[in-house]
C-alpha positions in Angstrom: -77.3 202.0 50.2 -76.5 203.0 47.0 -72.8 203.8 45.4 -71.3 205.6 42.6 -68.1 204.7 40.9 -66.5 206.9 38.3 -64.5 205.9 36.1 -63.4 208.1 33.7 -66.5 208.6 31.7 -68.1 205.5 33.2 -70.3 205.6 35.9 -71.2 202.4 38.1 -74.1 202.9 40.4 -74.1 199.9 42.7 -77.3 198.9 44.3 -76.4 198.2 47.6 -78.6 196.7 50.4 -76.9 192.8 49.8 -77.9 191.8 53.3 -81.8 192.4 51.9 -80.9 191.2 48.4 -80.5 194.8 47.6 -84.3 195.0 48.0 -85.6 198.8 46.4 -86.8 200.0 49.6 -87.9 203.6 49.1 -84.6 205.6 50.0 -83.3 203.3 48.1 -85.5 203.9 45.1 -84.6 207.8 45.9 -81.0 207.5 45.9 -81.6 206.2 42.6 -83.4 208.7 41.1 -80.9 211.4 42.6 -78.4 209.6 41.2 -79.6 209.0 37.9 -80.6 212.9 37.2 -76.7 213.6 38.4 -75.6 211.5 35.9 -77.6 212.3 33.1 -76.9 216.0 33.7 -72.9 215.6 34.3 -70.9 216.2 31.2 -68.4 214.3 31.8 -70.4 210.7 32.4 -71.0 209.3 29.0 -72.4 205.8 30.0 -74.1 204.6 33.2 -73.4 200.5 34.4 -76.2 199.6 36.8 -75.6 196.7 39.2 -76.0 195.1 42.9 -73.7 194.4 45.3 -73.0 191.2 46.5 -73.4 187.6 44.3 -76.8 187.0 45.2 -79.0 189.5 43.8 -79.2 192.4 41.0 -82.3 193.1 43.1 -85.4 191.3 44.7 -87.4 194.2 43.8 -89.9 196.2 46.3 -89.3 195.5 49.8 -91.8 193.2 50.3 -91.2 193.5 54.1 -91.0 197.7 54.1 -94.5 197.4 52.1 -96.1 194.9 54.3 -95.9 197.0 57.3 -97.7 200.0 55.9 -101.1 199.5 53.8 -100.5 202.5 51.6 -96.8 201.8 50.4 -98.4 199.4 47.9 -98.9 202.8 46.3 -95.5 202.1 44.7 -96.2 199.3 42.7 -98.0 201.9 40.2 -96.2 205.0 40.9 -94.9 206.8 38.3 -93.5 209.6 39.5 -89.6 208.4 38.7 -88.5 209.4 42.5 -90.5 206.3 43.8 -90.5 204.7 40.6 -86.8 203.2 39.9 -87.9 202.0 36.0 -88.6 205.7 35.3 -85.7 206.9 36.7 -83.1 204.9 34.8 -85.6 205.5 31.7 -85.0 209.1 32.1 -81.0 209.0 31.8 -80.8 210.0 28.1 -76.9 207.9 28.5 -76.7 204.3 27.7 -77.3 202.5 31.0 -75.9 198.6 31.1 -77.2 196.3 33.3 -74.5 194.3 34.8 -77.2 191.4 36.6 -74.8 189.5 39.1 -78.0 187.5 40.8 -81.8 187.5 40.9 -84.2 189.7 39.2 -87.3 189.4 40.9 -90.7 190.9 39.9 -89.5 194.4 40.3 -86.2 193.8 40.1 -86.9 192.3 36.6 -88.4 195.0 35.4 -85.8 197.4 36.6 -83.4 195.0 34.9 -85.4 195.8 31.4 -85.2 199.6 31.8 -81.6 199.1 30.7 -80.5 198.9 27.6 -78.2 196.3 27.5 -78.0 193.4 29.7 -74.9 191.2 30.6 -75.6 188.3 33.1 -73.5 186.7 35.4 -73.5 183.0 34.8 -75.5 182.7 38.3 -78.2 185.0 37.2 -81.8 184.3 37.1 -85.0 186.1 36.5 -88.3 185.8 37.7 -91.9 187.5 37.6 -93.9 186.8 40.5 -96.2 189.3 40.8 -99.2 186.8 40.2 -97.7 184.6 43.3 -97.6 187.6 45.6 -101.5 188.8 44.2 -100.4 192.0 42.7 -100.0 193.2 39.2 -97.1 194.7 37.8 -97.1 198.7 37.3 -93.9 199.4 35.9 -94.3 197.9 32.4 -93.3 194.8 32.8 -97.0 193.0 31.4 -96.3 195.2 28.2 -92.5 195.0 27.7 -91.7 191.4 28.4 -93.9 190.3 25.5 -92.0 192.5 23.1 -89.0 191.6 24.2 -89.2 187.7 24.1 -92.6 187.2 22.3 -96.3 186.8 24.2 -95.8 183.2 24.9 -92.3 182.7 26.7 -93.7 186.1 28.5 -97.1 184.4 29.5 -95.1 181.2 30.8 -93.2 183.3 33.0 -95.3 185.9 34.1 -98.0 183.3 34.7 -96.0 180.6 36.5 -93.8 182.6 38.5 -91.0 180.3 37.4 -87.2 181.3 37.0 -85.5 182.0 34.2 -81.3 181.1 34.2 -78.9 183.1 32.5 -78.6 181.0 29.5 -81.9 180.6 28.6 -82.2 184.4 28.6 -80.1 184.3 26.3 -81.3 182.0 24.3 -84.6 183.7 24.5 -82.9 187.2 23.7 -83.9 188.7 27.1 -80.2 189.1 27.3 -77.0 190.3 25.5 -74.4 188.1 26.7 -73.6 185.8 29.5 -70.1 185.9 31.6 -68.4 184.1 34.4 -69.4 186.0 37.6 -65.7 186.9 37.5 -66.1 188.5 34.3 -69.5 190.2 34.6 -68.1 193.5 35.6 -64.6 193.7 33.3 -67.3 193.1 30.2 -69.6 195.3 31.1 -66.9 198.2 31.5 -65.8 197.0 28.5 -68.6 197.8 26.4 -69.0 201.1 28.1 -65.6 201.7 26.9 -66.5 201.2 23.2 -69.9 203.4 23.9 -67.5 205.8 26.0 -65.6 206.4 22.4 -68.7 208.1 20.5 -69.6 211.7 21.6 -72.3 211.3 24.3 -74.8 213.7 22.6 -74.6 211.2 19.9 -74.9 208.4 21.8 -78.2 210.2 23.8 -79.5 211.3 20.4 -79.2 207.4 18.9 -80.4 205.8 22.0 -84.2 208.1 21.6 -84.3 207.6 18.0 -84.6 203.8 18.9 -86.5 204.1 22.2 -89.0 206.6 20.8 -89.3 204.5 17.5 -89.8 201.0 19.1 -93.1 202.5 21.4 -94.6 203.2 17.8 -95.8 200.8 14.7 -93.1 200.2 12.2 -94.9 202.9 9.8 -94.3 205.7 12.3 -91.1 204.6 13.7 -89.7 205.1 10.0 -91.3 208.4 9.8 -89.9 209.5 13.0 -86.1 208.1 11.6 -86.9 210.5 8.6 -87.4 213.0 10.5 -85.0 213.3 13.1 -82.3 211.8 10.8 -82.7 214.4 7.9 -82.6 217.6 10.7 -79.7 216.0 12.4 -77.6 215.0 9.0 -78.3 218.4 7.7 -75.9 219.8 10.6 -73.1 217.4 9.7 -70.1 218.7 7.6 -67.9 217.3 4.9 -65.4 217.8 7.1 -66.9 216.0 10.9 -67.6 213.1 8.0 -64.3 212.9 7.5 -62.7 213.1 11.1 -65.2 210.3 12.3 -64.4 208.1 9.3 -60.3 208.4 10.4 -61.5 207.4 13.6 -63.2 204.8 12.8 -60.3 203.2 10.3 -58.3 204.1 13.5 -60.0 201.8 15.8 -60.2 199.1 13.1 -56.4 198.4 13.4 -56.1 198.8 16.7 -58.1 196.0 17.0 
């Protein structure tokens, strides 16, 4: 239902219910949330890639068919509570988490999709909000977070038409970091979690809340809090750490 692959510091967490389009049935959406809190808590896991198994989905999103069969599952459309929820768990991993999308993102697969923070497509990917078509509205952020992401328009055509978006044009739009051969989706993915891998993960989990916590406030605010945090955090940093980091970072420039 749902694995785990380490790989050094990497984690892959594979969604993985392919013969129901890795639909988020509630175990699943459990297994998630274990596995999330295991990761952020371990040490040794710097950065978390988040994928499904299978080429024809990331994930459909709630199982429609697990919800239709019992009134009060629909429940879970608004649930917050990040063991039901599968955008609040991911959201609580203070690690990078990469979405490697090898198929469809539907409705709440979508919006599990933009709890990541970065997004590589397969070349067969495609997204899609349908909540309208299936007469419910969306709980997990995705009426809010769409717009910001690609602006209120492209948001409204999609969200409003049900319509799918392909892995180019997400691109295009900026819904998406990069687009890869379905051969290639995983290897890029890993490789970017590689370069992540290389900074100290308290680093990486301090950097990734600065932005996070900045972009859910006005532009004003969001420089205030960079003040903030940035001046208590800078004051801790040596001479010395300055100069370690900088080697490394001259280092890595040749080697490449």
């Amino acid at each position: 239902m749902l694995d785990v692959e380490r790989r050094g510091p990497i984690a892959i967490v594979t969604l993985n219910r392919p013969e129901a389009m890795n639909a988020l049935s509630k175990a699943l959406r459990l297994a998630l949330h274990d596995a999330m809190m295991a990761l952020d808590a371990d040490p040794d896991v710097s950065v978390v890639i988040l994928t499904g198994a299978g080429d024809r989905a990331f994930t459909a999103g709630l199982d429609l068919k697990e919800l239709g069969g019992n009134a009060s599952a629909m429940g879970a459309a608004n649930d917050q509570d990040a063991r039901s929820n599968p955008v609040r768990a991911v959201e609580r991993c203070r690690k990078p988490v990469i979405g490697a999308i090898n198929g469809v993102a539907i409705t709440g697969g979508f919006e599990l999709a933009l709890a990541c923070d970065v997004l590589i497509a397969s070349e067969t990917a495609r997204f899609a909000d349908t909540h309208a078509r299936v007469g419910i509205m969306p709980g997990w952020g995705l009426s809010q977070k769409l717009s910001r992401l690609i602006g209120p328009y492209r948001a409204k055509e999609l969200s409003l038409s049900g319509n799918f978006l392909d892995a180019r044009a997400a691109a295009d739009w900026g819904l998406v970091n990069r687009v890869t051969a379905p051969s290639d989706l995983l290897p890029t993915a890993l490789k970017l979690a590689e370069d992540m891998a290389s900074i100290p993960v308290e680093t990486l989990a301090f950097y990734k809340s600065l932005i996070d916590d900045g972009y859910a406030r006005s532009y004003g605010e969001a420089l205030a809090l960079e003040h903030e945090r940035s001046s208590a955090h800078n004051r801790e940093v040596t001479p010395e750490k300055v100069e370690a980091r900088r080697r490394q970072v001259m280092d890595r420039g040749r080697s490449q």
